[in-house]
Biopython code that builds the backbone (N, CA, C, O; Angstrom):
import numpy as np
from Bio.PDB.StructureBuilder import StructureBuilder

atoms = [
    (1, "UNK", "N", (68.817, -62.485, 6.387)),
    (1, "UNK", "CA", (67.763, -62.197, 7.345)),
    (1, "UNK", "C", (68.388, -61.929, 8.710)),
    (1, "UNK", "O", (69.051, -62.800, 9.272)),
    (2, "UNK", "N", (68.182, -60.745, 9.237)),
    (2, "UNK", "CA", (68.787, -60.406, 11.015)),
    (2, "UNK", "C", (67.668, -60.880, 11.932)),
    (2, "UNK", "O", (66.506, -60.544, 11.700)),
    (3, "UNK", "N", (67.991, -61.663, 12.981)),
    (3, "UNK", "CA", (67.181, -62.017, 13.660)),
    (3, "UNK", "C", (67.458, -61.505, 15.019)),
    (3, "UNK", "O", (68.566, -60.980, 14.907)),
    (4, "UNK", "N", (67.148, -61.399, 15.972)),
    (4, "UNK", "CA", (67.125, -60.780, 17.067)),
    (4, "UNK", "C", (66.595, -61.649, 18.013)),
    (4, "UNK", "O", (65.444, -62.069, 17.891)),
    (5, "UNK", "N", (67.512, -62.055, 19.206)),
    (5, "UNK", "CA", (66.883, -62.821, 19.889)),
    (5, "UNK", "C", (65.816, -62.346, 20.951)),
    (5, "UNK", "O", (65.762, -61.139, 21.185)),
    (6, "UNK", "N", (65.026, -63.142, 21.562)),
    (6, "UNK", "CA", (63.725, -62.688, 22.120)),
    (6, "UNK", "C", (64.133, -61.383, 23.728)),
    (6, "UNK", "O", (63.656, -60.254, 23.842)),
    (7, "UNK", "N", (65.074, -62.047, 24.681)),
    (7, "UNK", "CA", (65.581, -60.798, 25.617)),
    (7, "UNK", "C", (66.062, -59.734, 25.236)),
    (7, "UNK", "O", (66.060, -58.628, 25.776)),
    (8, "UNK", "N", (66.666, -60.227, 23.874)),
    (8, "UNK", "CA", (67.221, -58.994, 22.971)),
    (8, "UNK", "C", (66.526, -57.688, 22.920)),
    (8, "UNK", "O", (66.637, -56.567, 23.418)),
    (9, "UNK", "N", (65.478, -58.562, 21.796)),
    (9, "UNK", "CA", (64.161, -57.072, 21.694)),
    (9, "UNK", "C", (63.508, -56.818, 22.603)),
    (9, "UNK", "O", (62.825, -55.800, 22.488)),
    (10, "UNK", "N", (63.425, -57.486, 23.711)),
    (10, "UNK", "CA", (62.165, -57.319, 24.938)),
    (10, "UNK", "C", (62.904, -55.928, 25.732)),
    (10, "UNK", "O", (62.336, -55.006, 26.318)),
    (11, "UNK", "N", (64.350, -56.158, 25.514)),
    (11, "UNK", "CA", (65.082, -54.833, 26.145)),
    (11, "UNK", "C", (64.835, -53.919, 25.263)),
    (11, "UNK", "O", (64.296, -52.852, 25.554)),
    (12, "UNK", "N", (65.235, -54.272, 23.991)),
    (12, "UNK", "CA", (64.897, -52.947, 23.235)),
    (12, "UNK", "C", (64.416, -52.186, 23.078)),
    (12, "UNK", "O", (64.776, -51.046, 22.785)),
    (13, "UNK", "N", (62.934, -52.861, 23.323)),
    (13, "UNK", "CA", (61.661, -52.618, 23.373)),
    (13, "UNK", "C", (61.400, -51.710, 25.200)),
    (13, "UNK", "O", (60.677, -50.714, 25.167)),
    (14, "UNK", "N", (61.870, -52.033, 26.305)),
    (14, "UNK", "CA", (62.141, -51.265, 27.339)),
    (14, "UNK", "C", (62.323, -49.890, 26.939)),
    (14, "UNK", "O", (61.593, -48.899, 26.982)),
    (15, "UNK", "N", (64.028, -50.201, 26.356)),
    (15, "UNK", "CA", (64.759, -49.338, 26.202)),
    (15, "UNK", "C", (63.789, -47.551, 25.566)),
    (15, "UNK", "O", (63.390, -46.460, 25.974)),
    (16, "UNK", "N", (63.901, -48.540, 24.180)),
    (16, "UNK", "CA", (62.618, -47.014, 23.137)),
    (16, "UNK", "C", (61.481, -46.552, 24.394)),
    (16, "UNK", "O", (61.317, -45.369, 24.692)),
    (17, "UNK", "N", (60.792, -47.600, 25.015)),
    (17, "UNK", "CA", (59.990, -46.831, 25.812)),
    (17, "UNK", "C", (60.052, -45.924, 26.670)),
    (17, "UNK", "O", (59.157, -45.106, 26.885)),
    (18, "UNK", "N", (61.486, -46.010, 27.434)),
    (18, "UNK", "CA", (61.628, -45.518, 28.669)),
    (18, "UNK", "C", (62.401, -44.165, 27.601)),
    (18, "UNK", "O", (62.264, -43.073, 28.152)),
    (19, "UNK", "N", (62.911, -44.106, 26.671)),
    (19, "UNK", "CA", (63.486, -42.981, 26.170)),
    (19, "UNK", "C", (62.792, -42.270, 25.216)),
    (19, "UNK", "O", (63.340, -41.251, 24.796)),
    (20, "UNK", "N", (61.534, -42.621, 24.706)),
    (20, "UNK", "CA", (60.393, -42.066, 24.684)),
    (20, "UNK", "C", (59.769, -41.187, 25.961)),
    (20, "UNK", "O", (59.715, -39.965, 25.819)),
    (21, "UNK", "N", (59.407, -41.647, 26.912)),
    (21, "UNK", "CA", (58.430, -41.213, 28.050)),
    (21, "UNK", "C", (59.900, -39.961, 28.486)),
    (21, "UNK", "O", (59.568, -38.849, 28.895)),
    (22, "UNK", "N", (61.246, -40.257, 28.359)),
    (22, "UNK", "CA", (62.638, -39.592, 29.037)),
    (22, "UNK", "C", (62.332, -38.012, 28.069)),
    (22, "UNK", "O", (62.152, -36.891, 28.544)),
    (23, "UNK", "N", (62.350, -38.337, 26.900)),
    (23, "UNK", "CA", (62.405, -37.136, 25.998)),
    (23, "UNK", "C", (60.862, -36.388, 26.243)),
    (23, "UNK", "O", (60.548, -35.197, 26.255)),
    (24, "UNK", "N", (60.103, -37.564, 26.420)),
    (24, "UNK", "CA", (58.490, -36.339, 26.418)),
    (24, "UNK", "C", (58.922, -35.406, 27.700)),
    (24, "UNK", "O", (58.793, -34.183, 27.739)),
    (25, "UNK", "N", (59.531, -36.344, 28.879)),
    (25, "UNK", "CA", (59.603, -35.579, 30.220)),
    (25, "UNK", "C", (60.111, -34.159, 30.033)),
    (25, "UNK", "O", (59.643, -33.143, 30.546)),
    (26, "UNK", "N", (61.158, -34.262, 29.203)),
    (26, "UNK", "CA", (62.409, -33.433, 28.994)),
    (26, "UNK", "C", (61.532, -31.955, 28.059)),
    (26, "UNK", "O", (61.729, -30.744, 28.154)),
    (27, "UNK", "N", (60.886, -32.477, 27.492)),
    (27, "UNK", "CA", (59.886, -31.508, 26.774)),
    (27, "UNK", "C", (58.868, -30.815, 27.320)),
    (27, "UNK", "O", (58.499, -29.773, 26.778)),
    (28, "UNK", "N", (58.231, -31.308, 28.528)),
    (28, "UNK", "CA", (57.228, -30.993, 29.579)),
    (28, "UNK", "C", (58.290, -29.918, 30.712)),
    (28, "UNK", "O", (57.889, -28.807, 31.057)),
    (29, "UNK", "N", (59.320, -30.349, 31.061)),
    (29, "UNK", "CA", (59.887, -29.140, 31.682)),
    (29, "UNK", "C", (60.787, -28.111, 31.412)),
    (29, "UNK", "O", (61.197, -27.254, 32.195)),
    (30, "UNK", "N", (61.231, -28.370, 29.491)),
    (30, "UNK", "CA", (61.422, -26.879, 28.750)),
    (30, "UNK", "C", (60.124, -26.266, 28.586)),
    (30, "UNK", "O", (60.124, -25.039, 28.691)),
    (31, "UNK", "N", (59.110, -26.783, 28.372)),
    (31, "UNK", "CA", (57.696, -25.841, 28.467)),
    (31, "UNK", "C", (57.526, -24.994, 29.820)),
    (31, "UNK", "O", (57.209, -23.810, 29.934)),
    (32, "UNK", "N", (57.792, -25.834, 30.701)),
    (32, "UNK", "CA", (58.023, -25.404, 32.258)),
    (32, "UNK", "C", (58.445, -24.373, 32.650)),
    (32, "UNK", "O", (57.908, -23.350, 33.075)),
    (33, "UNK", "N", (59.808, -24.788, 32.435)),
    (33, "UNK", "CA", (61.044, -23.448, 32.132)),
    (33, "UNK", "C", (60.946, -22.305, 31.315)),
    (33, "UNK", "O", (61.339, -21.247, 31.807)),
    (34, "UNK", "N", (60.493, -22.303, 30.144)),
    (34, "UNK", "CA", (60.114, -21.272, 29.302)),
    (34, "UNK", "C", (59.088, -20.339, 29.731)),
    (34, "UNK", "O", (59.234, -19.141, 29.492)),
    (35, "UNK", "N", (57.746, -20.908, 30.533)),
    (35, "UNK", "CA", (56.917, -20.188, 31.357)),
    (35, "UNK", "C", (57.723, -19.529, 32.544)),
    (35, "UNK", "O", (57.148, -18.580, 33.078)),
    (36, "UNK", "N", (59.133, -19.927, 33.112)),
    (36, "UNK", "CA", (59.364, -19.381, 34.317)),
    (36, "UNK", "C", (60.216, -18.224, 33.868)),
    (36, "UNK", "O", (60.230, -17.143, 34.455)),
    (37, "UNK", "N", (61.079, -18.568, 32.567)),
    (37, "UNK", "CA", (61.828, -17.421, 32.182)),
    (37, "UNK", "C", (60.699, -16.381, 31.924)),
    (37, "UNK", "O", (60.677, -15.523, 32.806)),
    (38, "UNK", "N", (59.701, -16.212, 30.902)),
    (38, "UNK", "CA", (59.166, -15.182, 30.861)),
    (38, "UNK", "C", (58.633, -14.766, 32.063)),
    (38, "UNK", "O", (58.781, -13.553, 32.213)),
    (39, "UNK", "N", (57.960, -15.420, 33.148)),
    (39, "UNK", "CA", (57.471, -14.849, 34.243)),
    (39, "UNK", "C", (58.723, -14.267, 34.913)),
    (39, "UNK", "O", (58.355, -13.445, 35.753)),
    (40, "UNK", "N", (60.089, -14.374, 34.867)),
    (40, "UNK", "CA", (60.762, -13.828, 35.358)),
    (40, "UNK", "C", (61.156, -12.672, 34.846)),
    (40, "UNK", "O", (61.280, -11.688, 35.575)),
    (41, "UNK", "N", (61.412, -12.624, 33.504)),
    (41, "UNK", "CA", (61.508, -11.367, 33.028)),
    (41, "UNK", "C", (60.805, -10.176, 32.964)),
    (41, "UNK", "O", (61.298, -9.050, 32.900)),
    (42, "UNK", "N", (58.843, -10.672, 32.997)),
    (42, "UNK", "CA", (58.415, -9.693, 33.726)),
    (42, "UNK", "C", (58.355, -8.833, 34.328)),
    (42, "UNK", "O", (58.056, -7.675, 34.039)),
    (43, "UNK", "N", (58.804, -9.572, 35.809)),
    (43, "UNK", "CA", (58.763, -9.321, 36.867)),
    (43, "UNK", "C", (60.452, -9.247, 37.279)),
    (43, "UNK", "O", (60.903, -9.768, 38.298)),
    (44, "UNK", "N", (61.118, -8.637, 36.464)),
    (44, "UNK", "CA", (62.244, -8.393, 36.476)),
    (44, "UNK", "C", (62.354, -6.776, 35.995)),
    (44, "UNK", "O", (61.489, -6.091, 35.449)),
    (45, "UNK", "N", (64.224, -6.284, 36.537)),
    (45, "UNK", "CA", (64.113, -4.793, 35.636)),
    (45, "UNK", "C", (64.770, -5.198, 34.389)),
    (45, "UNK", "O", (65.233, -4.155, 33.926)),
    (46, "UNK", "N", (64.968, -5.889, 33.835)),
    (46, "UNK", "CA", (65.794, -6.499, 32.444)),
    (46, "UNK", "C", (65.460, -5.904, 31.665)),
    (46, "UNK", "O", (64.250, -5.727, 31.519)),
    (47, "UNK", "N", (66.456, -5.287, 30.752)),
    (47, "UNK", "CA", (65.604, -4.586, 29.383)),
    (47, "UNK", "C", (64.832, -5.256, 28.231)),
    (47, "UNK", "O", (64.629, -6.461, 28.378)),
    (48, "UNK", "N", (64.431, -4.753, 27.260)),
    (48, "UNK", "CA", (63.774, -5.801, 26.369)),
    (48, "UNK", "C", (64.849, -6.873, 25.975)),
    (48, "UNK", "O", (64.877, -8.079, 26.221)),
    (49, "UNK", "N", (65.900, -5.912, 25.153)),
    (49, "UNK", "CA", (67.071, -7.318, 24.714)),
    (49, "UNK", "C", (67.110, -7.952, 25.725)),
    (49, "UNK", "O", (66.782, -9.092, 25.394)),
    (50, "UNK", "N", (67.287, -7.932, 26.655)),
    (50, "UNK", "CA", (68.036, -8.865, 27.723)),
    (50, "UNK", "C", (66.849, -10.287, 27.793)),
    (50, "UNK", "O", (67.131, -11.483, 27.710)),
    (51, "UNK", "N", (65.467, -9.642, 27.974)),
    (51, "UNK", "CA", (64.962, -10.628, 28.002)),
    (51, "UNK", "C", (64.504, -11.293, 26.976)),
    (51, "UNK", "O", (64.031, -12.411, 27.183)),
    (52, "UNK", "N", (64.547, -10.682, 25.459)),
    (52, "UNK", "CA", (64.360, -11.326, 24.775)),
    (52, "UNK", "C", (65.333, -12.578, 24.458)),
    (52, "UNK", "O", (64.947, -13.714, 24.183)),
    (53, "UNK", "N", (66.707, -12.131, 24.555)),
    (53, "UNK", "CA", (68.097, -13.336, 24.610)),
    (53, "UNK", "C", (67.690, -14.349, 25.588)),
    (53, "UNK", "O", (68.264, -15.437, 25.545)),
    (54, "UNK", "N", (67.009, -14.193, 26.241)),
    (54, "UNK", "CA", (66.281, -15.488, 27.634)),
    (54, "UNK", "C", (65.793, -15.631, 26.825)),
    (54, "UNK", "O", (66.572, -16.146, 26.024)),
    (55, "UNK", "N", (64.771, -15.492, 26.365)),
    (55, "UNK", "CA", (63.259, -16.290, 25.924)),
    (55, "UNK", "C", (63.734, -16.812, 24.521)),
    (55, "UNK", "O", (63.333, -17.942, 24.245)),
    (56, "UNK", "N", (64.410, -16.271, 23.719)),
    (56, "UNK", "CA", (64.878, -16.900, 22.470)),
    (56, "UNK", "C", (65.697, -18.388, 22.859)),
    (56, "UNK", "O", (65.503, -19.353, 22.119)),
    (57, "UNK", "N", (66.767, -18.540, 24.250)),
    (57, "UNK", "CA", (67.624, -19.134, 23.925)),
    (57, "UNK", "C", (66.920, -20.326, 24.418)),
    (57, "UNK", "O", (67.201, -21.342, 23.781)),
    (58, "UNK", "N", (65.727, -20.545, 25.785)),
    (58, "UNK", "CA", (64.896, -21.334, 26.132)),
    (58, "UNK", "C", (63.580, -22.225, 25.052)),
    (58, "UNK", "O", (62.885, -23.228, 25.210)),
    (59, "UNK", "N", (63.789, -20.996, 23.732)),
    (59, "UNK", "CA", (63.037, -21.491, 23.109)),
    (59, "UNK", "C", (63.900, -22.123, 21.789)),
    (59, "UNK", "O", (63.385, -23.023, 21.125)),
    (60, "UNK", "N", (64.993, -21.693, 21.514)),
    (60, "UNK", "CA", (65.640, -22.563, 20.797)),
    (60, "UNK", "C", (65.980, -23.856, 21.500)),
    (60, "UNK", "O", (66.639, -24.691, 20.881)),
    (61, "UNK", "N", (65.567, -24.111, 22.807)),
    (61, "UNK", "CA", (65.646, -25.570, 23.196)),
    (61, "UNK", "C", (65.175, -26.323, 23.007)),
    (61, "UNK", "O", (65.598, -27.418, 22.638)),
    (62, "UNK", "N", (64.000, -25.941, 23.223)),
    (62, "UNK", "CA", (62.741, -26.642, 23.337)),
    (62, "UNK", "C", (62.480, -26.681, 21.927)),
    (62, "UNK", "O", (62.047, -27.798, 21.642)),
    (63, "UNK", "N", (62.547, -26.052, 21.085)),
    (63, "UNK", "CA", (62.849, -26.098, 19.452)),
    (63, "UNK", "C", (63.906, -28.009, 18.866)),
    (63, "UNK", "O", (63.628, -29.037, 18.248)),
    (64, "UNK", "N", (64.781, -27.571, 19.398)),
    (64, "UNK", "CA", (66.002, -28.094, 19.132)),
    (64, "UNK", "C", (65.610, -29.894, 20.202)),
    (64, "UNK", "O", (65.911, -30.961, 19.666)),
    (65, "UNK", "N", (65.164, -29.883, 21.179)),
    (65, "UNK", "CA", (64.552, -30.707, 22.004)),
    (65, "UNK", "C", (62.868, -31.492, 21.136)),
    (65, "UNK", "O", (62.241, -32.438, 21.612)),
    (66, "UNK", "N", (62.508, -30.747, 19.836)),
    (66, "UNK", "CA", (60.559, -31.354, 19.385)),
    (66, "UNK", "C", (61.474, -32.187, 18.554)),
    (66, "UNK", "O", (61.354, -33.404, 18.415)),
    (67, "UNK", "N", (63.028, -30.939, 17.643)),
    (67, "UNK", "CA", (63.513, -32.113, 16.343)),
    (67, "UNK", "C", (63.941, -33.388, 17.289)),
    (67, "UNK", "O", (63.559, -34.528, 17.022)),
    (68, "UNK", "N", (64.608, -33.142, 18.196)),
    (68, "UNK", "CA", (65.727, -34.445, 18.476)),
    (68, "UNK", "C", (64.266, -35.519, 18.667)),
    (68, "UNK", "O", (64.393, -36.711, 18.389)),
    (69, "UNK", "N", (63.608, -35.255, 18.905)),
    (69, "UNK", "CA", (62.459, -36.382, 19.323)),
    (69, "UNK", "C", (61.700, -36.773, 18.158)),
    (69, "UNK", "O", (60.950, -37.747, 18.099)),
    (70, "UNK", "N", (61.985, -35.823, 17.093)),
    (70, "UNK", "CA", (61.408, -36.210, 15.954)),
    (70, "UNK", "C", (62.399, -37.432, 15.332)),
    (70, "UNK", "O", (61.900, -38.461, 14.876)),
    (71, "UNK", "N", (63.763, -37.217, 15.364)),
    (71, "UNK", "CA", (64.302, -37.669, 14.811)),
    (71, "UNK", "C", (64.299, -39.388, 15.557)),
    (71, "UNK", "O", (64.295, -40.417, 14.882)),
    (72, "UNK", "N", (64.304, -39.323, 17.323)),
    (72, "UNK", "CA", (64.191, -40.697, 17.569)),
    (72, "UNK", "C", (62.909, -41.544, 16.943)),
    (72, "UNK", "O", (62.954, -42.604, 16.317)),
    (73, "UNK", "N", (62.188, -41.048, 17.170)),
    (73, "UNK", "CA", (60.967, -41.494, 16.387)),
    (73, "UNK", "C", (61.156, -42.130, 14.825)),
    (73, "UNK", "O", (60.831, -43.285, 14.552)),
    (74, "UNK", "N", (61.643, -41.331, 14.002)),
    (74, "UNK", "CA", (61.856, -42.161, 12.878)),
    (74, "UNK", "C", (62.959, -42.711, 12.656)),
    (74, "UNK", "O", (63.430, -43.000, 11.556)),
    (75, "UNK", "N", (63.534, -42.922, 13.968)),
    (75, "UNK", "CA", (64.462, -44.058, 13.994)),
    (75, "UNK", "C", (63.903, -45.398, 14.768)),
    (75, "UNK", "O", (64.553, -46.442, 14.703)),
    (76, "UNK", "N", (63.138, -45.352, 15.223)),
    (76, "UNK", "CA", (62.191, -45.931, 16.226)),
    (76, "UNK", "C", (61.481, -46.914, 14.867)),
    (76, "UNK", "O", (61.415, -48.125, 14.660)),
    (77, "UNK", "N", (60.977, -45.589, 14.054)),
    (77, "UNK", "CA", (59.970, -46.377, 13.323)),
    (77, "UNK", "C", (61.001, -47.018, 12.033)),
    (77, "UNK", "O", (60.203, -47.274, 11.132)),
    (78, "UNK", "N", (62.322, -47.365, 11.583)),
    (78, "UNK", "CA", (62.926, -47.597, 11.130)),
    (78, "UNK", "C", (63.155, -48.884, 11.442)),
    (78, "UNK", "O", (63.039, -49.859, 10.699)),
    (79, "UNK", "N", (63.624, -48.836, 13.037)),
    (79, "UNK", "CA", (64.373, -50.851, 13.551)),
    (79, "UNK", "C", (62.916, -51.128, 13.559)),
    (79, "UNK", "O", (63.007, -52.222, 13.002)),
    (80, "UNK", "N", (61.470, -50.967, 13.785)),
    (80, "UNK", "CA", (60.164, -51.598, 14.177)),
    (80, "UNK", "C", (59.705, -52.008, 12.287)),
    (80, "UNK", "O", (59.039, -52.966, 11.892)),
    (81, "UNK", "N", (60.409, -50.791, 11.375)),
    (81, "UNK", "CA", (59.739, -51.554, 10.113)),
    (81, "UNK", "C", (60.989, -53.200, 9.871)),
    (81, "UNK", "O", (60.781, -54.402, 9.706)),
    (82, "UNK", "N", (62.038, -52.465, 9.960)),
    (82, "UNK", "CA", (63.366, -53.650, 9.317)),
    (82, "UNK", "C", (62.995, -55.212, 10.289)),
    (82, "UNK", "O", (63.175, -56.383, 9.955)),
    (83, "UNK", "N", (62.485, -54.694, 11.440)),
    (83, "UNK", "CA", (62.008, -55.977, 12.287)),
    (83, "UNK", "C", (61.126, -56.650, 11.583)),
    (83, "UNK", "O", (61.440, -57.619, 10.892)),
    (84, "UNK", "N", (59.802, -56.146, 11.706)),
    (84, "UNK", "CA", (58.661, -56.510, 11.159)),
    (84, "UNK", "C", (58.772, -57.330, 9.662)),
    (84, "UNK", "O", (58.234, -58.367, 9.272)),
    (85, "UNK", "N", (59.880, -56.222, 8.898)),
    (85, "UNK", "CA", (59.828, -57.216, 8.043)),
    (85, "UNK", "C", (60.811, -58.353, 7.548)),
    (85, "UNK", "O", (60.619, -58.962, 6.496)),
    (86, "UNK", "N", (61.512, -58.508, 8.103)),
    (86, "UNK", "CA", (62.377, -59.963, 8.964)),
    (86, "UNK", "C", (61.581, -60.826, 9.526)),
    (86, "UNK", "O", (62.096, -61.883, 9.891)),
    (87, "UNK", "N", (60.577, -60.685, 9.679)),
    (87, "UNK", "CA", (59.899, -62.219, 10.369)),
    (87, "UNK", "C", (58.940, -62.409, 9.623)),
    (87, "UNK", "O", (58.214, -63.390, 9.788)),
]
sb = StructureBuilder()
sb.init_structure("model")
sb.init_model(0)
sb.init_chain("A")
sb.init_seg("    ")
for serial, (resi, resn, name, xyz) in enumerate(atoms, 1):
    if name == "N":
        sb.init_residue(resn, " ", resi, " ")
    sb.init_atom(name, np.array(xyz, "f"), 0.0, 1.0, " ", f" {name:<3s}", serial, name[0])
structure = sb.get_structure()
């Protein structure tokens, strides 16, 4: 049985939160950004490729930025089951 002492998890428990709310942030201003690249390309003389290589590579971020958050999450929900069922 792993037990975890009580400051232990109370940080832990910080910790997931604040890197939860860190990654949503991080996701709210590739959405951000992705609106500014296309408004820039617009309103730019860029050819199509050019701006399509912007808008693809902003959106493979923000792509690459939904998995990584997917993946904390079911790691999240991994130490919260192995906890849970330890006590």
């Amino acid at each position: 049985m792993v037990h975890i002492e009580h400051e232990t998890a109370k940080q832990l428990a910080l910790d997931i939160t604040s890197t939860h709310l860190a990654i949503d942030k991080a996701l709210a201003d590739l959405a951000t950004l992705t609106y500014s690249v296309i408004d820039a390309c617009r309103h730019s003389d860029a050819s199509l490729a050019q701006s399509q290589a912007a808008i693809e590579g902003v959106a493979n971020g923000l792509t690459k930025m939904v998995d990584a958050r997917k993946g904390f999450m079911h790691a999240h929900r991994k130490i919260a089951h192995r906890h849970s069922k330890k006590n």
